[in-house]
Gaussian input, Z-matrix of N, CA and C with variables (Angstrom, degrees):
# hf/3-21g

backbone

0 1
 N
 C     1     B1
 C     2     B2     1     A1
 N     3     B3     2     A2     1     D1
 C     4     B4     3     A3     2     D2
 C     5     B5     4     A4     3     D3
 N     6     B6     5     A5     4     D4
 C     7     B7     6     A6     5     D5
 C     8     B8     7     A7     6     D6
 N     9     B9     8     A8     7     D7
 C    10    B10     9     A9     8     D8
 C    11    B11    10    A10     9     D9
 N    12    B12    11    A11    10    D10
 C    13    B13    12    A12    11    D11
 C    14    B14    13    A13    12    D12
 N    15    B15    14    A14    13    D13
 C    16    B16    15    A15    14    D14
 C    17    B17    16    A16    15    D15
 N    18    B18    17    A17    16    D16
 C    19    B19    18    A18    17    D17
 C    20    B20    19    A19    18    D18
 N    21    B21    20    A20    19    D19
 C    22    B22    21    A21    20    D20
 C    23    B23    22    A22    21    D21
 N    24    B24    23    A23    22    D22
 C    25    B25    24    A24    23    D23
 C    26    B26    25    A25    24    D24
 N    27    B27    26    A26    25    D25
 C    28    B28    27    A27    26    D26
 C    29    B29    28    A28    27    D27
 N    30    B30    29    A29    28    D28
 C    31    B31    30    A30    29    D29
 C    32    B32    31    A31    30    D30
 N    33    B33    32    A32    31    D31
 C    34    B34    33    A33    32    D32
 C    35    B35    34    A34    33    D33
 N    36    B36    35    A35    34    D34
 C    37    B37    36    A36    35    D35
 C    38    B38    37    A37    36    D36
 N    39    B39    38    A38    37    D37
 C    40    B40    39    A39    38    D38
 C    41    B41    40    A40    39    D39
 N    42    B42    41    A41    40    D40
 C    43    B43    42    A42    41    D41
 C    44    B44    43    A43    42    D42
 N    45    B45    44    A44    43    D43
 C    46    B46    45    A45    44    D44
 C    47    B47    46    A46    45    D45
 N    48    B48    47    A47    46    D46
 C    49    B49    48    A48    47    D47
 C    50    B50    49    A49    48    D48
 N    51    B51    50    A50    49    D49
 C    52    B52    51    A51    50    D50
 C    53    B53    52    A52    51    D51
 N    54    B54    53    A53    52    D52
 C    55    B55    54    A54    53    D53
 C    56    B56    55    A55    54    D54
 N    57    B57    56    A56    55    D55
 C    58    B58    57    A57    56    D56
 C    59    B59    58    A58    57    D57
 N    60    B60    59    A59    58    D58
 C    61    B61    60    A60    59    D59
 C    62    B62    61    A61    60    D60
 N    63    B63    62    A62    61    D61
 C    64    B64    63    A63    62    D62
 C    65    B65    64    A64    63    D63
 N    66    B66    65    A65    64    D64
 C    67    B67    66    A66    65    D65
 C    68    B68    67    A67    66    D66
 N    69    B69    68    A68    67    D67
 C    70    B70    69    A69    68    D68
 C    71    B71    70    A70    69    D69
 N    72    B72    71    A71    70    D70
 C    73    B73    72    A72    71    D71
 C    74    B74    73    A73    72    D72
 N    75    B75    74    A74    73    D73
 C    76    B76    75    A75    74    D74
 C    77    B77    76    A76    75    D75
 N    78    B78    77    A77    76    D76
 C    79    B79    78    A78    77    D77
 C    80    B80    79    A79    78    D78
 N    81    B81    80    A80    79    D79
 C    82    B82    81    A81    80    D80
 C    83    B83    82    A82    81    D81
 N    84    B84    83    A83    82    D82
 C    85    B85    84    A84    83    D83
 C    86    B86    85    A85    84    D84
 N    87    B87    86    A86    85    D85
 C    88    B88    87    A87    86    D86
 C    89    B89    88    A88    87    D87
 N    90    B90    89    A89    88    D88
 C    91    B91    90    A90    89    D89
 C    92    B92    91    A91    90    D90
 N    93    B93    92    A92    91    D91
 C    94    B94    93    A93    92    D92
 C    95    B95    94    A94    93    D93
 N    96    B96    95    A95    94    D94
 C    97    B97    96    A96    95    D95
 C    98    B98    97    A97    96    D96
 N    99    B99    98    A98    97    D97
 C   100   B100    99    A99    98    D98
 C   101   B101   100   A100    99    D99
 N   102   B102   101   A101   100   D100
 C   103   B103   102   A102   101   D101
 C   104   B104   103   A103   102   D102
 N   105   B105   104   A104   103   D103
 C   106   B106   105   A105   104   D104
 C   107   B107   106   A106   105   D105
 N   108   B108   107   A107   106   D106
 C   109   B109   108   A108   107   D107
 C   110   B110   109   A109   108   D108
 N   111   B111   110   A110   109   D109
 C   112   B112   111   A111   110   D110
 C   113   B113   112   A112   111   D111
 N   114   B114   113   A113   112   D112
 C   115   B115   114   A114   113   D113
 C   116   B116   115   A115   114   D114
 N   117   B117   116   A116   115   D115
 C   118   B118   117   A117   116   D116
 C   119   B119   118   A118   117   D117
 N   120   B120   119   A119   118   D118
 C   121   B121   120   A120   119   D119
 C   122   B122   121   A121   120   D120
 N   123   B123   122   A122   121   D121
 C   124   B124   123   A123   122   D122
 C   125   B125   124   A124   123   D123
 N   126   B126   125   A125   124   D124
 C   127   B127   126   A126   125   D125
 C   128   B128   127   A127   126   D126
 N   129   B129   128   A128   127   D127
 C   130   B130   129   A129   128   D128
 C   131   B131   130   A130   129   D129
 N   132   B132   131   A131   130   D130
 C   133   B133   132   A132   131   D131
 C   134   B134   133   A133   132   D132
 N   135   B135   134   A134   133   D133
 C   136   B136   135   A135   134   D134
 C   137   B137   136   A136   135   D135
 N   138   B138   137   A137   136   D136
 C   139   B139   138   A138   137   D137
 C   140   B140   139   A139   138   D138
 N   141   B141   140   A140   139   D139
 C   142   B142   141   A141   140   D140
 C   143   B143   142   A142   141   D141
 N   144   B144   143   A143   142   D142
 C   145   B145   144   A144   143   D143
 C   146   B146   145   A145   144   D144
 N   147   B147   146   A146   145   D145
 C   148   B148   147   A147   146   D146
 C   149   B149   148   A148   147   D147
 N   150   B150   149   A149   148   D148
 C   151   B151   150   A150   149   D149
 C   152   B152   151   A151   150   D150
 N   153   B153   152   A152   151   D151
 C   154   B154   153   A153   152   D152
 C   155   B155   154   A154   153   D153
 N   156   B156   155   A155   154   D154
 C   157   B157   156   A156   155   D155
 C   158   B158   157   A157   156   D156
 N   159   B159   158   A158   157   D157
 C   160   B160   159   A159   158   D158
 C   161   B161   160   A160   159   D159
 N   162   B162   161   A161   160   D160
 C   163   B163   162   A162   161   D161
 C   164   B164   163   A163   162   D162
 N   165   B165   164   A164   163   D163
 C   166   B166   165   A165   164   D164
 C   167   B167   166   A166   165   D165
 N   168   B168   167   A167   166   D166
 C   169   B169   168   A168   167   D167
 C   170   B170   169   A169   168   D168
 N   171   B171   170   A170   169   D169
 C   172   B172   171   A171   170   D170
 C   173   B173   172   A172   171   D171
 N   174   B174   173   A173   172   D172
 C   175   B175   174   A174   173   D173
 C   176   B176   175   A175   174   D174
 N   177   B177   176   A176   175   D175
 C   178   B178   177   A177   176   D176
 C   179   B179   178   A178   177   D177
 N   180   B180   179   A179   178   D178
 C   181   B181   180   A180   179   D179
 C   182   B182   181   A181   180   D180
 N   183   B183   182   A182   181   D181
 C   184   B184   183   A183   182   D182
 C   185   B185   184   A184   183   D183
 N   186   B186   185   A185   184   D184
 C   187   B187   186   A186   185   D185
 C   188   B188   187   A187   186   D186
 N   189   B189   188   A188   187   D187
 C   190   B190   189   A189   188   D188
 C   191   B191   190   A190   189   D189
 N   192   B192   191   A191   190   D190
 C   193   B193   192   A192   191   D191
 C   194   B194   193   A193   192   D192
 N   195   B195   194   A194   193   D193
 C   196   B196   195   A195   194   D194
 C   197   B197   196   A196   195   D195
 N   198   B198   197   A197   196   D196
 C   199   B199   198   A198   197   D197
 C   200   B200   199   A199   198   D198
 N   201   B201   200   A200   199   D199
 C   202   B202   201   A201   200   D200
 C   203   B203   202   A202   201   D201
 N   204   B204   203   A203   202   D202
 C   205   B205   204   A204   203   D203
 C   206   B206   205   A205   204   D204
 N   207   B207   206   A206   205   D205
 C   208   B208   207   A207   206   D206
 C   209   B209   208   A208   207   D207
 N   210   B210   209   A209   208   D208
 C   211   B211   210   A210   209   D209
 C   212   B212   211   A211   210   D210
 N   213   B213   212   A212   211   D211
 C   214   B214   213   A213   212   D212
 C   215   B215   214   A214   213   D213
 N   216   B216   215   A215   214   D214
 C   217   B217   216   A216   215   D215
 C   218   B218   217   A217   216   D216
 N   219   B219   218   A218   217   D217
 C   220   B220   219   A219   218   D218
 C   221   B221   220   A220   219   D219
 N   222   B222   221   A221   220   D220
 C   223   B223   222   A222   221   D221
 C   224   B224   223   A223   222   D222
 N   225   B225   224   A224   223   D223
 C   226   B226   225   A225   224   D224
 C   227   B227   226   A226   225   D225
 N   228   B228   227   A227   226   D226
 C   229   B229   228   A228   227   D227
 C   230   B230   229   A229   228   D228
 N   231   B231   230   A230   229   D229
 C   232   B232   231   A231   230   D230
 C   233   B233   232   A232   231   D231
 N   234   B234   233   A233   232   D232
 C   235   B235   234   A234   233   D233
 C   236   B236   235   A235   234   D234
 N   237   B237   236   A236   235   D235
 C   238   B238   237   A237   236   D236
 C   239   B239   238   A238   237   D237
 N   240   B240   239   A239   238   D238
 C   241   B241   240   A240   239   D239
 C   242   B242   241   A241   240   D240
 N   243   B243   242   A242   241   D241
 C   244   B244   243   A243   242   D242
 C   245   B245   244   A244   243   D243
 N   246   B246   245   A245   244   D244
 C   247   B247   246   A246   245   D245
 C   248   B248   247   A247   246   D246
 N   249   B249   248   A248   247   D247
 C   250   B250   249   A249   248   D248
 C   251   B251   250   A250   249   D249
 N   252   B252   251   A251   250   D250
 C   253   B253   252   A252   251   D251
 C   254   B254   253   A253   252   D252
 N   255   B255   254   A254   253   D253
 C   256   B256   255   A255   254   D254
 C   257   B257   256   A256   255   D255
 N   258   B258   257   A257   256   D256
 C   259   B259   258   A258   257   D257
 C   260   B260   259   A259   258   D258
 N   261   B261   260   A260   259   D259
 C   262   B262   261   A261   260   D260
 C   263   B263   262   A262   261   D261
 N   264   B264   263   A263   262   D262
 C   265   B265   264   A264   263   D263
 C   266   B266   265   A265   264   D264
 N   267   B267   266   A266   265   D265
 C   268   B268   267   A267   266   D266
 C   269   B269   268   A268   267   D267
 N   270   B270   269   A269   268   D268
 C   271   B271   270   A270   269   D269
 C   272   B272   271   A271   270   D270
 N   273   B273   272   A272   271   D271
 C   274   B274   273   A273   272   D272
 C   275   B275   274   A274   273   D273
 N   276   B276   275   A275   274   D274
 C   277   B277   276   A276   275   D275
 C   278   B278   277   A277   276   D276
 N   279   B279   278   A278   277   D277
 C   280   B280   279   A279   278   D278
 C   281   B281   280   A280   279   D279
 N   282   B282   281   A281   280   D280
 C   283   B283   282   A282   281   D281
 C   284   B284   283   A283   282   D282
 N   285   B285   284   A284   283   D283
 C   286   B286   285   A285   284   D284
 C   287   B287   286   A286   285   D285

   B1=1.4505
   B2=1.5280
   B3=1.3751
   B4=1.5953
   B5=1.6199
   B6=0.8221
   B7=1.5569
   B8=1.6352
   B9=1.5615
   B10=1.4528
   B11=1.5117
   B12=1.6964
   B13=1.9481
   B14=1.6212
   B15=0.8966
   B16=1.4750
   B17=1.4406
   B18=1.4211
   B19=1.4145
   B20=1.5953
   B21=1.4154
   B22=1.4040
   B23=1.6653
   B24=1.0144
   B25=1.7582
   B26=1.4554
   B27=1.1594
   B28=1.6755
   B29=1.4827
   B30=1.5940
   B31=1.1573
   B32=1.8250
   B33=0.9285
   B34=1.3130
   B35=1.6670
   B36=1.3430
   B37=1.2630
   B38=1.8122
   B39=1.4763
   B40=1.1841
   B41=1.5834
   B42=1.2867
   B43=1.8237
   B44=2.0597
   B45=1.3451
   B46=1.6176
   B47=1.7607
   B48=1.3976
   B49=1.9045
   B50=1.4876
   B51=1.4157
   B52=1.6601
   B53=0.9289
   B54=1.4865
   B55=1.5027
   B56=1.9243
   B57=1.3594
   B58=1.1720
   B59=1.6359
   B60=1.4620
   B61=1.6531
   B62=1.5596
   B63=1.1252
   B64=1.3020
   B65=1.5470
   B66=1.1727
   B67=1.3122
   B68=1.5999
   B69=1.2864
   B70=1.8655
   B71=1.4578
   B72=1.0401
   B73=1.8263
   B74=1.1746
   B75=1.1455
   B76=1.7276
   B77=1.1949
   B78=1.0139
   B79=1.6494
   B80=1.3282
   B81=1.4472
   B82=1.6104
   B83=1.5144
   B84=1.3819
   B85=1.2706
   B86=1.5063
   B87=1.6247
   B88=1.3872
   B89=1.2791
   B90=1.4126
   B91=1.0331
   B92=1.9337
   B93=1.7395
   B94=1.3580
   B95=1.7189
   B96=1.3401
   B97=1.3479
   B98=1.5011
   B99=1.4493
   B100=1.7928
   B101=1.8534
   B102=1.7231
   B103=1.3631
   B104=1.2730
   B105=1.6855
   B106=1.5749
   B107=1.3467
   B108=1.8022
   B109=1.3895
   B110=1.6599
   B111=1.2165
   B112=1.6901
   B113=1.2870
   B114=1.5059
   B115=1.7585
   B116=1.0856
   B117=1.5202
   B118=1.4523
   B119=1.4432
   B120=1.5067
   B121=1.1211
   B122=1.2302
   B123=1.0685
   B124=1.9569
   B125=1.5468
   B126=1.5750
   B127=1.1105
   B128=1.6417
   B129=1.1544
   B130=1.4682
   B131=1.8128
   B132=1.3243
   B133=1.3298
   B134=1.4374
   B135=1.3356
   B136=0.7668
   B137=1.9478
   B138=1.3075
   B139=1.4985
   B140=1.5432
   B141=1.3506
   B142=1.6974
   B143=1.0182
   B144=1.4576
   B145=1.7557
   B146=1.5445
   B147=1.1963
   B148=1.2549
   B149=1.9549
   B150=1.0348
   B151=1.6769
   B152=1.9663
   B153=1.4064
   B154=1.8567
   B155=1.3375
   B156=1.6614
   B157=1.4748
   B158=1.4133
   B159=1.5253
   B160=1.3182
   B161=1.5710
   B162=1.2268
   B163=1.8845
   B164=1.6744
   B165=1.1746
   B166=1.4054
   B167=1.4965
   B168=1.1515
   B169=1.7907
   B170=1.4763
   B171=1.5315
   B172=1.5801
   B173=1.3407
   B174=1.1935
   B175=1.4065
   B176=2.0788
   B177=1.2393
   B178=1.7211
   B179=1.7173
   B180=1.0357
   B181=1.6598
   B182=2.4371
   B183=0.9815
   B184=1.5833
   B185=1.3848
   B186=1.8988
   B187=1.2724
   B188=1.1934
   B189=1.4860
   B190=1.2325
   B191=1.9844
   B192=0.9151
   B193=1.6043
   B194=1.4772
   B195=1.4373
   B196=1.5799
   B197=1.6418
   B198=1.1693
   B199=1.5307
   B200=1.4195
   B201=1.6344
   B202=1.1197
   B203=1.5083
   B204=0.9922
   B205=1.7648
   B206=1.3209
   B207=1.4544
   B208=1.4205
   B209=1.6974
   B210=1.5409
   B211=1.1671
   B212=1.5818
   B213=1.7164
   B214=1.4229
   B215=1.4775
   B216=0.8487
   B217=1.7261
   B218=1.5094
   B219=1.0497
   B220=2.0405
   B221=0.9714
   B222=2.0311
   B223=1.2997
   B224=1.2161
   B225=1.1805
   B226=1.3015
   B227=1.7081
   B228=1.4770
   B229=1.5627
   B230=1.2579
   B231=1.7228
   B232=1.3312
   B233=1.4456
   B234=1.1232
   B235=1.2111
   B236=1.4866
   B237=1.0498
   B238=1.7524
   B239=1.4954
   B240=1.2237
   B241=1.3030
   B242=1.3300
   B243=1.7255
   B244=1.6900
   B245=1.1078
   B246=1.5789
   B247=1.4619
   B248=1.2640
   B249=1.2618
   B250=1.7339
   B251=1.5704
   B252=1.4547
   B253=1.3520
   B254=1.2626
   B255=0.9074
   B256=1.4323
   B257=1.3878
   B258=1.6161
   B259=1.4559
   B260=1.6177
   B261=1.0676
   B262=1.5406
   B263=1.9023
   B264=1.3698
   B265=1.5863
   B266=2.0850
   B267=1.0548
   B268=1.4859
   B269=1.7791
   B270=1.1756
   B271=1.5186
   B272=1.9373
   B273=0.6137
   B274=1.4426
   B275=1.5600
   B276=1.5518
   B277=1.7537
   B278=1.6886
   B279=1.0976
   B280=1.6867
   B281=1.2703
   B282=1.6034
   B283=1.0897
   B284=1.3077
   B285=1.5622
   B286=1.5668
   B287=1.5885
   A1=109.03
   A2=121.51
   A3=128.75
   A4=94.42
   A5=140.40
   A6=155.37
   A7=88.35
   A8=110.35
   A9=114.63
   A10=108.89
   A11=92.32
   A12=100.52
   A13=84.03
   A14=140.36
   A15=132.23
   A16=135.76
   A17=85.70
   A18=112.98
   A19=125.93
   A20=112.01
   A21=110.09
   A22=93.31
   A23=128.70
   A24=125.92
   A25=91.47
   A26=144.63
   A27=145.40
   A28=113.83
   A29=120.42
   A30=119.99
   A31=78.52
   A32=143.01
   A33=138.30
   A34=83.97
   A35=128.20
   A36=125.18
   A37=105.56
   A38=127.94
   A39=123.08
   A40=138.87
   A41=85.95
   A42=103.30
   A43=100.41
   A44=98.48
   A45=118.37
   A46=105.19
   A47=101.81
   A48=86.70
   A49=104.64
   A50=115.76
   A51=111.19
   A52=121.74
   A53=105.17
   A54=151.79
   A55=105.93
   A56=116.25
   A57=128.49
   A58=101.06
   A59=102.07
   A60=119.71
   A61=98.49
   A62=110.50
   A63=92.04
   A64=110.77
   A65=122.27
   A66=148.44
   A67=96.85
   A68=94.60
   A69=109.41
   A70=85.09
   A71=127.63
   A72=120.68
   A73=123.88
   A74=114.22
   A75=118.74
   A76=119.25
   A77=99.91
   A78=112.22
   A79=96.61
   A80=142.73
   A81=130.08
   A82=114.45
   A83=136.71
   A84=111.78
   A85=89.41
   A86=134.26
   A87=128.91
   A88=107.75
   A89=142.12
   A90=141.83
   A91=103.66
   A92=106.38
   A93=94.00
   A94=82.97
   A95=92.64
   A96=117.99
   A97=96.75
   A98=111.22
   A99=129.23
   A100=112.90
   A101=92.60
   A102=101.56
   A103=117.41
   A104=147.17
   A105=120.72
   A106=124.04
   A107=101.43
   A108=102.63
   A109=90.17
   A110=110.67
   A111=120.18
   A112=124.05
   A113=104.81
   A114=107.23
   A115=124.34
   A116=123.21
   A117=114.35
   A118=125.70
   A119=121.66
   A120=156.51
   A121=114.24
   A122=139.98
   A123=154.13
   A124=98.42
   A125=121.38
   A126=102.17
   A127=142.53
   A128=96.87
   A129=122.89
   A130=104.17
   A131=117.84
   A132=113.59
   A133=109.46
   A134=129.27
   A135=147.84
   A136=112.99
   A137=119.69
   A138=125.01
   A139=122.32
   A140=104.59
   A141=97.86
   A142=117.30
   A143=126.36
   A144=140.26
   A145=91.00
   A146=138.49
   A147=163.89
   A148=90.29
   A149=112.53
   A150=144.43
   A151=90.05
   A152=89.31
   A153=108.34
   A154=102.23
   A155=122.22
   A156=105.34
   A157=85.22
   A158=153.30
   A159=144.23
   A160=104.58
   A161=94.55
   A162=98.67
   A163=99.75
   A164=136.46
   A165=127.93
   A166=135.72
   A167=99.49
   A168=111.03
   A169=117.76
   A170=97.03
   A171=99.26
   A172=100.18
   A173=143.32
   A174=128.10
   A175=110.38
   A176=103.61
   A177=122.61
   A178=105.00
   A179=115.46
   A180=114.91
   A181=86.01
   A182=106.58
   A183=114.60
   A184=120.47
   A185=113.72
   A186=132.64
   A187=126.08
   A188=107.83
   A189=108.00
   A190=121.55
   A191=127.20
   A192=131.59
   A193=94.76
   A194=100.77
   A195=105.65
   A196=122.28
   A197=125.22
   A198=124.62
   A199=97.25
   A200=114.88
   A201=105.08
   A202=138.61
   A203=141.64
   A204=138.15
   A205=88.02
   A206=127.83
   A207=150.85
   A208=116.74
   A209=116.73
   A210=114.66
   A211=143.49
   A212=94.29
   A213=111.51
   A214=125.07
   A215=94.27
   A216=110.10
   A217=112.42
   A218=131.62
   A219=140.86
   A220=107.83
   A221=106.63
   A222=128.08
   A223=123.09
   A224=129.75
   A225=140.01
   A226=118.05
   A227=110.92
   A228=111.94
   A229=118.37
   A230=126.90
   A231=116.58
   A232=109.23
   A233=126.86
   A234=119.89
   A235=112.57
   A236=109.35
   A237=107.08
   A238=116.95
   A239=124.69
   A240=135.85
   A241=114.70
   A242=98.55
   A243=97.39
   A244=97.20
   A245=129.57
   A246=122.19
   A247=121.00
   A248=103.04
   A249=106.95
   A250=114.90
   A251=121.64
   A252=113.28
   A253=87.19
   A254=146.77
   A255=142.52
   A256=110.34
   A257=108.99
   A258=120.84
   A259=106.03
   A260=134.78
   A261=139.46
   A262=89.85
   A263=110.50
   A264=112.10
   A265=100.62
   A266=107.93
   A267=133.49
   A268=97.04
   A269=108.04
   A270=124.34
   A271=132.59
   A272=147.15
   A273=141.01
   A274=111.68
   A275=99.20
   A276=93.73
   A277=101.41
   A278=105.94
   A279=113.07
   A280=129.32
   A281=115.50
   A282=120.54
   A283=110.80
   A284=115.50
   A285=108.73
   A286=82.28
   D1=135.88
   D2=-169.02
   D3=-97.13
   D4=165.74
   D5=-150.86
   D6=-166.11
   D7=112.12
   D8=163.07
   D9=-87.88
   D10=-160.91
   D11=178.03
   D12=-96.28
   D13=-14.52
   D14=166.25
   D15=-41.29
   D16=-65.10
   D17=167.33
   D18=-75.79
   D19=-11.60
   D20=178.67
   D21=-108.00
   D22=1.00
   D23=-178.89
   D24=-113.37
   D25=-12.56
   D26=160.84
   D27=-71.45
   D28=-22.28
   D29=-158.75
   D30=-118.96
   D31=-35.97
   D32=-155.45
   D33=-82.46
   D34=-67.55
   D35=-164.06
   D36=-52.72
   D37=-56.75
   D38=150.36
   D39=-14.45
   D40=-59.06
   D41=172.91
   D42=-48.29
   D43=-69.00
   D44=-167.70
   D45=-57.17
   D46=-27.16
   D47=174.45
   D48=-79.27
   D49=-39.98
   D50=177.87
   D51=-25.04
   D52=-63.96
   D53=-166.50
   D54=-57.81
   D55=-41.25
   D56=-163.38
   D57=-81.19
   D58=-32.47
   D59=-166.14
   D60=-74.56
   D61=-41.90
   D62=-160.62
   D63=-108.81
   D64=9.00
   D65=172.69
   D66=-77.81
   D67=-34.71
   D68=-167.13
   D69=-77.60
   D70=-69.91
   D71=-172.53
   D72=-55.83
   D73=-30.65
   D74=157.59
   D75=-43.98
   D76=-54.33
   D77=-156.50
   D78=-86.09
   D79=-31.21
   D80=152.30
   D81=-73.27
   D82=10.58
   D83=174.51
   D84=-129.04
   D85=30.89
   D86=164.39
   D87=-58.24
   D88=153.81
   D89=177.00
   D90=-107.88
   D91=-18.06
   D92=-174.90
   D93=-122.55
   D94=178.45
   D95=-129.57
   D96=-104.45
   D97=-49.40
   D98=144.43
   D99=-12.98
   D100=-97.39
   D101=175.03
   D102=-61.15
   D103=8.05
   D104=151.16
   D105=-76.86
   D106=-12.63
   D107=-159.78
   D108=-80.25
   D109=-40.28
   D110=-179.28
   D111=-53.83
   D112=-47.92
   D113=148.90
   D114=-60.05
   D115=-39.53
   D116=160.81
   D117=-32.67
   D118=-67.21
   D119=158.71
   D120=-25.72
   D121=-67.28
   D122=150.17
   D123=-35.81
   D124=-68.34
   D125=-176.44
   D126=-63.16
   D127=-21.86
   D128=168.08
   D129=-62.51
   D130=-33.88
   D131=-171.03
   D132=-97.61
   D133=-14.10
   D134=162.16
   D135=-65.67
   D136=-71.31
   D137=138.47
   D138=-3.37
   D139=-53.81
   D140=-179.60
   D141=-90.24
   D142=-23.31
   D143=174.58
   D144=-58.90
   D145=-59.61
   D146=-131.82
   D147=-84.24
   D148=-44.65
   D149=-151.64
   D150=-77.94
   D151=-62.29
   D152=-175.42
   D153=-63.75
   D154=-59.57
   D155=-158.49
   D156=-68.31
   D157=-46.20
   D158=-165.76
   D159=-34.64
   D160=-77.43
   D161=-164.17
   D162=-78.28
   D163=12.51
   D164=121.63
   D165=-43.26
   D166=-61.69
   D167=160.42
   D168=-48.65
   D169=-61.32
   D170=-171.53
   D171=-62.36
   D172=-52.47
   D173=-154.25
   D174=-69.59
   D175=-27.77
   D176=165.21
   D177=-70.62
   D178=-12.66
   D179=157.90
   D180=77.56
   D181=33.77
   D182=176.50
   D183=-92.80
   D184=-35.60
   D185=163.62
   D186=-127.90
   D187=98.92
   D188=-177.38
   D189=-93.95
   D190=176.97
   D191=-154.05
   D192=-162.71
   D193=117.52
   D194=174.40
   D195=-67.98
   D196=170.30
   D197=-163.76
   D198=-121.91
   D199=112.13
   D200=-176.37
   D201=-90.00
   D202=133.46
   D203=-137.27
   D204=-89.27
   D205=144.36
   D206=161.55
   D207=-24.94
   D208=-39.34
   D209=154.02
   D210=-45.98
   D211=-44.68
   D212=162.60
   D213=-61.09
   D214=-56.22
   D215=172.25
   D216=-60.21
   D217=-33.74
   D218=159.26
   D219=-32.20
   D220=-69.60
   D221=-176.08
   D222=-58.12
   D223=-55.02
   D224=159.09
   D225=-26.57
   D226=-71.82
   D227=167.55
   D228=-50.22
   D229=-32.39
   D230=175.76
   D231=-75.49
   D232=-13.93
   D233=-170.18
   D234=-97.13
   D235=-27.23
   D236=165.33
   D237=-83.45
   D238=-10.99
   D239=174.84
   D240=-87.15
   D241=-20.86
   D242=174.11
   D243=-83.06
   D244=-42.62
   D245=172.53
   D246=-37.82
   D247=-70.36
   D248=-171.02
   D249=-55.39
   D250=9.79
   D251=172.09
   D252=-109.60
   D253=-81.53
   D254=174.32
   D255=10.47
   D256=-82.96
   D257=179.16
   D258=-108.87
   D259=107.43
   D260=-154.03
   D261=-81.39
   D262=-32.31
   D263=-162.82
   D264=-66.51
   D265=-24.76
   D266=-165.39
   D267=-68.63
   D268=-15.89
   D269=175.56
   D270=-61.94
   D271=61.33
   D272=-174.96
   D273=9.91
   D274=-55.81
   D275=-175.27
   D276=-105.97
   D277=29.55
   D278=175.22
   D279=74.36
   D280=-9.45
   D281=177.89
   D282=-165.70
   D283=155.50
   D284=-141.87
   D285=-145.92

């Protein structure tokens, strides 16, 4: 079996979302205050590795991402806006 740069930049980008996910759960279930910022920190670096092999792919036309039509995007804002009245805390700046 031949192993391209395809296939090893499919599995590398893979690897780094794992990696990002659960770096991400770490770092919200730290109990000290030290190590979240450090998981913070890792995961964030992890994030941009993640960022590069992405638009590596995409620009080789390997991963593509649909373009979403103006409708989608409507719906979407109404629907988190219906949220955030709902639960105001559900908000970015906490209140909506």
């Amino acid at each position: 079996m031949n192993i391209g740069v395809k296939e090893i930049l499919t599995d590398m980008m893979h690897s780094e979302k794992s990696l990002a996910s659960a770096y991400c759960r770490a770092e919200l279930e730290a109990a000290n205050k030290s190590v979240r910022i450090a998981l913070g920190n890792i995961q964030r670096k992890v994030q941009d590795q993640h960022a590069k092999l992405f638009h590596e792919m995409h620009q080789r036309g390997w991963y593509q991402t649909p373009t979403a039509g103006q409708q989608a995007i409507e719906s979407t804002i109404i629907s988190w806006e219906q949220k955030f009245q709902k639960e105001p805390s559900l908000s970015p700046n906490g209140k909506h």
